[in-house]
Residue, then its C-alpha position, 0 to 999 in steps of 0.5 A: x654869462x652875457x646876453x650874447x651868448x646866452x642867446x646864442x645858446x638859447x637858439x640853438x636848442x629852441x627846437x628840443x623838445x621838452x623844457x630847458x633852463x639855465x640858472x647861476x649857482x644862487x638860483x636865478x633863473x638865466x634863460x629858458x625856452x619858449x617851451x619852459x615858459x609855455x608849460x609855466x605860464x609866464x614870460x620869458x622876461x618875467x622869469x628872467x626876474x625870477x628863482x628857479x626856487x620862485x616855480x618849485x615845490x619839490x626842492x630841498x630849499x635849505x639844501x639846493x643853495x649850498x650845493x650849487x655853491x660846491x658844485x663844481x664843473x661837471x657836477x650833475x644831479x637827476x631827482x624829481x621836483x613839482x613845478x608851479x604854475x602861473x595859476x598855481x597849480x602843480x605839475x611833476x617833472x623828472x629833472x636833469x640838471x649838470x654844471x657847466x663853466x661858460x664865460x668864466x661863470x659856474x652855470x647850472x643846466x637843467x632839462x626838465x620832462x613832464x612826468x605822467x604818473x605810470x609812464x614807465x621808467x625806462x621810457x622816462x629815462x630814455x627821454x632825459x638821456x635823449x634830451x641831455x645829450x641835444x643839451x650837451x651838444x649844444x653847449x660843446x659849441x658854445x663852449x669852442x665858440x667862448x674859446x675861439x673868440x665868439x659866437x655868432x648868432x644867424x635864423x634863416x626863414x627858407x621859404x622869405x629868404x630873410x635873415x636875422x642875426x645877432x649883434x655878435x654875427x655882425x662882430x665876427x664878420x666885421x660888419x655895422x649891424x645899422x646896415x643889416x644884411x637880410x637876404x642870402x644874396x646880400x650874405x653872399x657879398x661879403x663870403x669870398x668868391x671862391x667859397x661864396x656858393x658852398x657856403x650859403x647852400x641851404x639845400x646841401x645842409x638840409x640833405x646832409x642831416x636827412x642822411x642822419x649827420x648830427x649837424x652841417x658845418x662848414x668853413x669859409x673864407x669872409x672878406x671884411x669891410x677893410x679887405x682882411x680875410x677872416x676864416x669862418x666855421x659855421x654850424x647849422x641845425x634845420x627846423x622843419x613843419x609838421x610835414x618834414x619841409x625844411x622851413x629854417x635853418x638856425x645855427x652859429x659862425x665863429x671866427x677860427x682864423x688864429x687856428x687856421x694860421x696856426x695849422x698852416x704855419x704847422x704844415x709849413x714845418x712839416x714841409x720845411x727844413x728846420x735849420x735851413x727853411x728850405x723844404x725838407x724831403x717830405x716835400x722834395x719827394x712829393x713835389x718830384x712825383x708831380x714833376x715827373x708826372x707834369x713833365x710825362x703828360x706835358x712832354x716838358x724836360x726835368x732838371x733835378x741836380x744835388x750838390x753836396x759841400x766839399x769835405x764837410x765833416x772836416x769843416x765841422x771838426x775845425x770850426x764846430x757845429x755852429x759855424x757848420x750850421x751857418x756854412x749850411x744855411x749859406x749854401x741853402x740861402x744860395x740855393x733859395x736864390x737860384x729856385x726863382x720860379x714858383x714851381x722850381x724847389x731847392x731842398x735839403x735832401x739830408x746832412x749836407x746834401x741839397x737837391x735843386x728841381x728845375x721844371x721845363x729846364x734843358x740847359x742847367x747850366x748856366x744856374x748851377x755855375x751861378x750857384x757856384x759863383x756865388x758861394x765862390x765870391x761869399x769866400x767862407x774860408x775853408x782851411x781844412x780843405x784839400x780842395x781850396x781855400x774856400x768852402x766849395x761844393x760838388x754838383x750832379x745834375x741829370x736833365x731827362x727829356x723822356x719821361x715816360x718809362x722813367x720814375x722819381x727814384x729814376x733821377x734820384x739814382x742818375x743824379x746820385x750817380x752824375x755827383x759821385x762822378x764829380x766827387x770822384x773827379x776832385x769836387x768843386x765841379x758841376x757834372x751834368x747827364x741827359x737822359 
């Protein structure tokens, strides 16, 4: 386990109380808190020097090697042991001990409770379980932050407004640690604008957990000394005094940019068409709803045309699936042309058919001609067709001006409606309605 993290670790559960420590499967003793160092007498640097063998007397010595050896990820062992102190004296304890892999290391954790002679068990118990479960969180996080690239360190003194943060913080933001940032002020120039007041809120985090949430976290976005974006999750625990007050907040950032991609780039297929890259009819019908809804508020005209290609399936029976394909991807490569604005869409409604939305457009005609145009001077040929030479399409289009009674599936009807007509009148033609 290397200092970074085992810090890391150490920090996020300094406030549990009772003892926690971290030992390899020889024994020696890897961290442990300030409490653990407290009820023994000794330094943290002087047990990092140290066996967990060197401060017990309870331990099957023979025994505890060869099982720590053959423990495997996820092993855990519950028994009684007897601490010694710095002065020599003895204390009982119940330990809890479980069997982790963090940065490829087999580690071995361990909370341990001072035993009172006639405490009961169930309390007892009740302690251990409390205590395992502070220690099992913490490790989760530690665990997705080894998975996602690192973690991140960061105290934050409230009341000083004063920050410290580890060397593998200053990484993950892609900041020189020689020029260390100290105050939630300097933090909040390098957070992008639009989340730099969520983000360094340390009265939202603290009301968030005295509603009884676990932990506070958050996502934000951070721009680097280059000008890259990076995506930061970042988790936070309040340490309060003896009256309640929040005092500091401690917690850890990890670099979750790769995933927010790779979400992103699954939301994009969601949204897209497969074959084709326009949008599929998932987002055709969510982007037509808000359409109608922007053009019944605004008073705007919609446009929403469907083109179909001209005898298809007899293109497909001639050519094979293949060439159909690239005849579709043709037409839709087209029709990405002619949506050039960022609210226009063309979309692959199903088979062969495509719909073009057009926003704030009364006169489609000139666009759809140019659509046809195109595909015209293309020359993809066509020999089964009845119509032409060359593959052609037919088009509906309704143009609607008054909004305020008429719903999407409304246009999608008219539309269907103004294509049959133009199908019906010998394809390769554009039929144009108003409404």
């Amino acid at each position: 386990m290397n200092l970074i993290s085992a810090e890391g670790f150490r920090t996020l559960v300094e406030n549990v109380p009772d003892g926690f420590f971290i030992h390899d499967e020889s024994g020696r003793l890897l961290d442990l808190s300030e409490r653990c160092c407290a009820e023994l007498g000794y330094t943290r640097a002087e047990l990092l020097q140290m066996s967990i063998l060197d401060i017990s007397d309870g331990l099957a010595r023979g025994e505890s090697p060869r099982i720590w050896r053959e423990a495997s990820a996820g092993f855990s062992a519950n028994y009684r042991d007897v601490t010694i102190h710095r002065d020599g004296t003895r204390m009982p304890v119940e330990v809890r001990l479980t069997c982790q892999m963090v940065d490829g290391h087999k580690l071995f954790l361990g909370v341990a409770l001072d035993r009172d002679a006639g405490e009961d068990e169930a309390l007892i118990e009740q302690r251990i379980d409390e205590r395992v479960a502070a220690l099992r969180l913490a490790h989760d996080r530690l665990a997705m932050a080894a998975a996602g690239g690192g973690l991140g360190i960061w105290d934050y003194d409230i009341a000083r407004d004063a920050m410290q943060c580890d060397p593998q913080w200053y990484r993950v933001m892609g900041r020189d640690p020689a020029r260390p940032i100290r105050s939630v002020a300097e933090f909040r120039t390098i957070i992008h604008p639009d989340d730099a007041e969520r983000a360094t809120e340390v009265r939202d985090a603290a009301e968030w957990l005295d509603a009884g949430e676990e932990n506070y976290g958050i996502i934000f976005r951070i721009v680097r000394s280059d000008g890259t974006l990076r995506w930061i999750r970042s988790a936070a625990s309040i340490i309060r005094d003896g009256d309640g007050v929040a005092i500091r907040a401690v917690g850890f950032v990890i670099d979750i940019t790769d995933a927010q991609d790779a979400m992103a780039s699954l939301e994009r297929k969601t949204r897209e068409d497969s074959l084709t890259g326009l949008a599929n009819r998932r987002h055709f019908d969510e982007e037509l709803r808000k359409a109608c809804l922007h053009a019944t508020r605004t008073g705007e005209p919609l446009t929403l045309a469907m083109v179909d290609v001209d005898h298809f399936k007899l293109f497909n029976d001639a050519e094979g699936h293949l060439r159909g394909d690239a005849v579709l991807m043709a037409v839709a490569d087209i029709l990405r042309g002619a949506a050039r604005r960022p609210y226009d869409l063309a979309a692959r409604y199903g088979g062969e058919e495509f719909v073009l939305l057009l926003p704030g457009v009364n006169e489609p005609g000139p666009i759809l001609q140019c659509v046809v145009d195109e595909l015209a001077a293309r020359a993809i040929p066509h020999v089964a067709s009845p119509v032409a030479s060359h593959l052609t399409i037919s088009c509906g289009c309704v143009v609607a001006v008054e909004l305020a009674d008429l719903r999407p599936i409304d246009l999608l009807g008219e539309s269907d409606r103004a294509l049959y007509r133009a199908k019906e009148a010998g394809r390769n033609r554009i039929i144009v309605s108003r409404l």
